[in-house]
C-alpha positions as a printed NumPy array, in Angstrom:
array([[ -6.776, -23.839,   1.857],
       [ -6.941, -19.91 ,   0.718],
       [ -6.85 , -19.214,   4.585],
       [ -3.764, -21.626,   5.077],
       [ -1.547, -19.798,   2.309],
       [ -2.106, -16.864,   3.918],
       [ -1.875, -17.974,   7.317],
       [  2.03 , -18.899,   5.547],
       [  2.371, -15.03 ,   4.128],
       [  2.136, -13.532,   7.65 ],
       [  4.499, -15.882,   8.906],
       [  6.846, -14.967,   5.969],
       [  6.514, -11.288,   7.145],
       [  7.376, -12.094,  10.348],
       [ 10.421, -13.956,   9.455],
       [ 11.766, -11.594,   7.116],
       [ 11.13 ,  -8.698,   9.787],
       [ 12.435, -10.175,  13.016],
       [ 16.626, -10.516,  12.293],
       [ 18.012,  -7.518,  13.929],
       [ 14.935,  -6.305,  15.275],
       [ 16.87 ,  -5.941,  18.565],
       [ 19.371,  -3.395,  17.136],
       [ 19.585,  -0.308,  17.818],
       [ 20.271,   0.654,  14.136],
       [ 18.257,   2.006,  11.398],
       [ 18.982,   1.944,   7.979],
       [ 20.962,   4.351,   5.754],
       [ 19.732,   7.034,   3.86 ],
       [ 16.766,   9.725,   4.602],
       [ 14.718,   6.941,   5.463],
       [ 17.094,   5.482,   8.157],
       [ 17.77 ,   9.15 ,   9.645],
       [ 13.788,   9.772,   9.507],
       [ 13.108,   6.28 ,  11.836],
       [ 15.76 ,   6.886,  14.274],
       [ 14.072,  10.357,  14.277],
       [ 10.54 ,   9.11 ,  14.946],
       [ 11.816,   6.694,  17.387],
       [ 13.403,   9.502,  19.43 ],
       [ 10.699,  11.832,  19.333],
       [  8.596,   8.872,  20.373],
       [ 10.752,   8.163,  23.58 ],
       [ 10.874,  11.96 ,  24.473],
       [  6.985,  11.816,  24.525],
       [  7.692,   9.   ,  27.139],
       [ 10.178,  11.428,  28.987],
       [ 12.039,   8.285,  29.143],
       [ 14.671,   9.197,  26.253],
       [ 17.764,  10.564,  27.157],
       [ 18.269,  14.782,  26.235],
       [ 22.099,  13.946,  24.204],
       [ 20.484,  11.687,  21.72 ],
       [ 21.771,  12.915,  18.151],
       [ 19.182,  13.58 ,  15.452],
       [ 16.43 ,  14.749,  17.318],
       [ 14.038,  15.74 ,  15.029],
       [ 11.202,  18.06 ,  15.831],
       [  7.835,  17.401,  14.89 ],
       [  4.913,  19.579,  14.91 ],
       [  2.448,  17.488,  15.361],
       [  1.775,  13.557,  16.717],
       [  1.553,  11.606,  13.826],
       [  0.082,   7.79 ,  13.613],
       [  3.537,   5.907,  13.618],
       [  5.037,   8.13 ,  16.881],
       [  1.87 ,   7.59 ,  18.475],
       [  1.959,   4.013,  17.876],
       [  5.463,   3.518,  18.905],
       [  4.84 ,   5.906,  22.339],
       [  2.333,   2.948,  22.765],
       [  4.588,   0.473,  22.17 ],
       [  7.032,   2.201,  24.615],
       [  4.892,   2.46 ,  27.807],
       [  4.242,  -1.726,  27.158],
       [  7.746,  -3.208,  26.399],
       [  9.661,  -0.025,  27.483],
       [ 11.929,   1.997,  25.095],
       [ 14.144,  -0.173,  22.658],
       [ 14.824,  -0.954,  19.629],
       [ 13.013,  -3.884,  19.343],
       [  9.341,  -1.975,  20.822],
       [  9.806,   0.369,  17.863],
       [ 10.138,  -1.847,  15.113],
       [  7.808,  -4.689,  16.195],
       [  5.399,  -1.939,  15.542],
       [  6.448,  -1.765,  11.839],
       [  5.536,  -5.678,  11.874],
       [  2.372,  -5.224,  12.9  ],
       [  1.433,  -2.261,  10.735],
       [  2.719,  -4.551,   7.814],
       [  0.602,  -7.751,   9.29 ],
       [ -2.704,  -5.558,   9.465],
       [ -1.787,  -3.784,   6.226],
       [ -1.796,  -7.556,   4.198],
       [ -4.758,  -8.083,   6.53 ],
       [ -7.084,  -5.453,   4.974],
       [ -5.816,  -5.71 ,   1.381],
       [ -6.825,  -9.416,   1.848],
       [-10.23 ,  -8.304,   3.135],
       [-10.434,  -5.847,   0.01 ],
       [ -9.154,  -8.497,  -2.877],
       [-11.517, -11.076,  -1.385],
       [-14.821,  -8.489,  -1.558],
       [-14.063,  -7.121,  -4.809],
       [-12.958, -10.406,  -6.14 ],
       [-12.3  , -13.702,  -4.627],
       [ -9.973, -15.629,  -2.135],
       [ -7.799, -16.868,  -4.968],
       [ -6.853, -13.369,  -6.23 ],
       [ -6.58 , -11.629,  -2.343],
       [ -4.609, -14.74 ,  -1.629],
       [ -1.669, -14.138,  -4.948],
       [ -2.429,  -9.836,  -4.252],
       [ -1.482, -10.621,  -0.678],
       [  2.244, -12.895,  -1.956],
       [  3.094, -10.359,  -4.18 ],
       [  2.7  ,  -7.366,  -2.085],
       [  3.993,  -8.844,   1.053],
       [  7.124, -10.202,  -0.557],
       [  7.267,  -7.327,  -3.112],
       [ 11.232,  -4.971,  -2.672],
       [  9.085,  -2.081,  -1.474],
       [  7.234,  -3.751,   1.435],
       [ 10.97 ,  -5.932,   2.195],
       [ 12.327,  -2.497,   2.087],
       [  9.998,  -0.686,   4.527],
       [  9.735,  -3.521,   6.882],
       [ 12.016,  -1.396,   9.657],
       [ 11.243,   2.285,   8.516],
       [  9.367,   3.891,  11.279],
       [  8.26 ,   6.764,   9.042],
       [  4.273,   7.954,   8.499],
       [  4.548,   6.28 ,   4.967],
       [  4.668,   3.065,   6.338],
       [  0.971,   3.559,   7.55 ],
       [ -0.195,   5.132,   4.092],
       [ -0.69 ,   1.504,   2.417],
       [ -2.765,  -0.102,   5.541],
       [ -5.194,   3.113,   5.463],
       [ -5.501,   2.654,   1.661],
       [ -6.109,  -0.511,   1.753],
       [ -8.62 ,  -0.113,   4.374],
       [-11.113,   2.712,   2.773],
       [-10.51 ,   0.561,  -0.49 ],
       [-12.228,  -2.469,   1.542],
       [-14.936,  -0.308,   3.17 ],
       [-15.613,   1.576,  -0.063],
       [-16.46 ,  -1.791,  -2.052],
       [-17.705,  -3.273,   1.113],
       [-20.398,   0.321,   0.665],
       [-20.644,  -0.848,  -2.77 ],
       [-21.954,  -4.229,  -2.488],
       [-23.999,  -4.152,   0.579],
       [-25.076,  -0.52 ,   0.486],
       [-25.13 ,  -0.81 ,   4.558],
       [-25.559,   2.894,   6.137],
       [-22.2  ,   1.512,   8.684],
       [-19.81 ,   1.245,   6.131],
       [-20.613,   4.753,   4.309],
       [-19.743,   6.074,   7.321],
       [-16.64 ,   3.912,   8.115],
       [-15.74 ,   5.504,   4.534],
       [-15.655,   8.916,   6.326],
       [-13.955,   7.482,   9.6  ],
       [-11.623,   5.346,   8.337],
       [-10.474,   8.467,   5.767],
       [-10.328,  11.041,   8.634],
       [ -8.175,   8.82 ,  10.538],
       [ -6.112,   7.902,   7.398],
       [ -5.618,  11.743,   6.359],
       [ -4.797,  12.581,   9.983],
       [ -2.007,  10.255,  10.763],
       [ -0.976,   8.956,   7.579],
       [  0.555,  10.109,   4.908],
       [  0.474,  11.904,   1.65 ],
       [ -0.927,   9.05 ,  -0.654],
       [ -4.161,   8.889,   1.412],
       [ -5.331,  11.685,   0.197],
       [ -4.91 ,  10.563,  -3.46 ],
       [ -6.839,   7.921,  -2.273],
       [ -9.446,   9.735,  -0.792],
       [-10.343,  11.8  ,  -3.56 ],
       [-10.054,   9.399,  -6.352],
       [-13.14 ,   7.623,  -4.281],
       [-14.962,  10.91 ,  -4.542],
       [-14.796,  11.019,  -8.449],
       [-15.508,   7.826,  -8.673],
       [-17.977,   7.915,  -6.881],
       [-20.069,  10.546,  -8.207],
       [-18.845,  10.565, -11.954],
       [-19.046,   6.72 , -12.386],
       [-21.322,   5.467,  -9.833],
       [-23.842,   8.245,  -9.704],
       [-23.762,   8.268, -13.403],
       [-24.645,   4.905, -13.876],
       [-27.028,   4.6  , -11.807],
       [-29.017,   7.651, -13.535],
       [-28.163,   6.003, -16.887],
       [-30.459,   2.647, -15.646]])
């Protein structure tokens, strides 16, 4: 039943994602100009994009979204529509891995209503077609979250180090709230965990 309401959530992202997914147009504000940015400097990687595009931004290094959208380019070609169907499926395997985390740390009924409210929540409707690195920031928090508690209960050598692989990748190509993240596990972790354990 648990697996069936959220079987209906991903569908819901879906639906709410897919109208105008074949535009070429990108919302207004920073945001907007930022995606269409992205986008571009995701074709040029291609060499596919063409030179007069306006708003070509330059960025200094290959971050996770452009490199996931270059991807998405050399397999549907460069539109619209391969750059944001990307966003979808960060967004699908972002719910994916908080449902994974809510279900270790507590149960299927709470990953199940963490997992509605999240993926119908204004900030997730918001993002669903920003091609920025902060769209990635959630699904890598989400994920060391998981692997952290997953460390926690099972105390299995693999997931200590999927802590450290999982974090690498998240600080490298994600964005700024990773590393928030990252180090909130490390005080926790040795102030709270460590000192319990000595406490016992």
């Amino acid at each position: 039943l648990y697996e069936i309401g959220f079987l209906f959530i991903i569908i819901g992202i879906i639906a709410y994602s897919l109208p105008r997914i074949t535009e070429d147009t990108w919302p207004c504000g920073n945001e907007g100009i930022a995606s269409h940015g992205v986008a571009t400097t995701a074709a040029n990687y291609t060499e596919r994009c063409n030179s007069n595009t306006n708003n070509v931004f330059c960025i200094t290094r290959p971050h996770g979204m452009t490199l996931l959208i270059v991807l998405s380019y050399l397999i549907l070609g460069v539109s619209a529509f391969a750059a944001k169907i990307t966003v979808v499926l960060v967004n699908i395997t972002t719910i994916i891995f908080l449902y994974l985390f809510a279900k270790t740390y507590w149960d299927k009924r709470v990953a199940l209503f963490s997992c509605f409210f999240t993926a119908f929540s204004p900030m997730f409707f918001f993002m669903r077609n920003f091609l920025t690195s902060e769209v990635l920031a959630p699904l890598f928090i989400f994920a060391i979250l998981y692997t952290y508690v997953k460390y926690l209960k099972t105390r299995e050598r693999k997931y200590f180090l999927l802590i450290f692989f999982v974090s690498g990748l998240g600080m490298f190509f994600g964005d700024w709230p990773v590393y928030f993240i990252v180090s909130s596990i490390i005080v926790h972790h040795f102030v709270f965990i460590k000192k319990s354990r000595r406490n016992n």
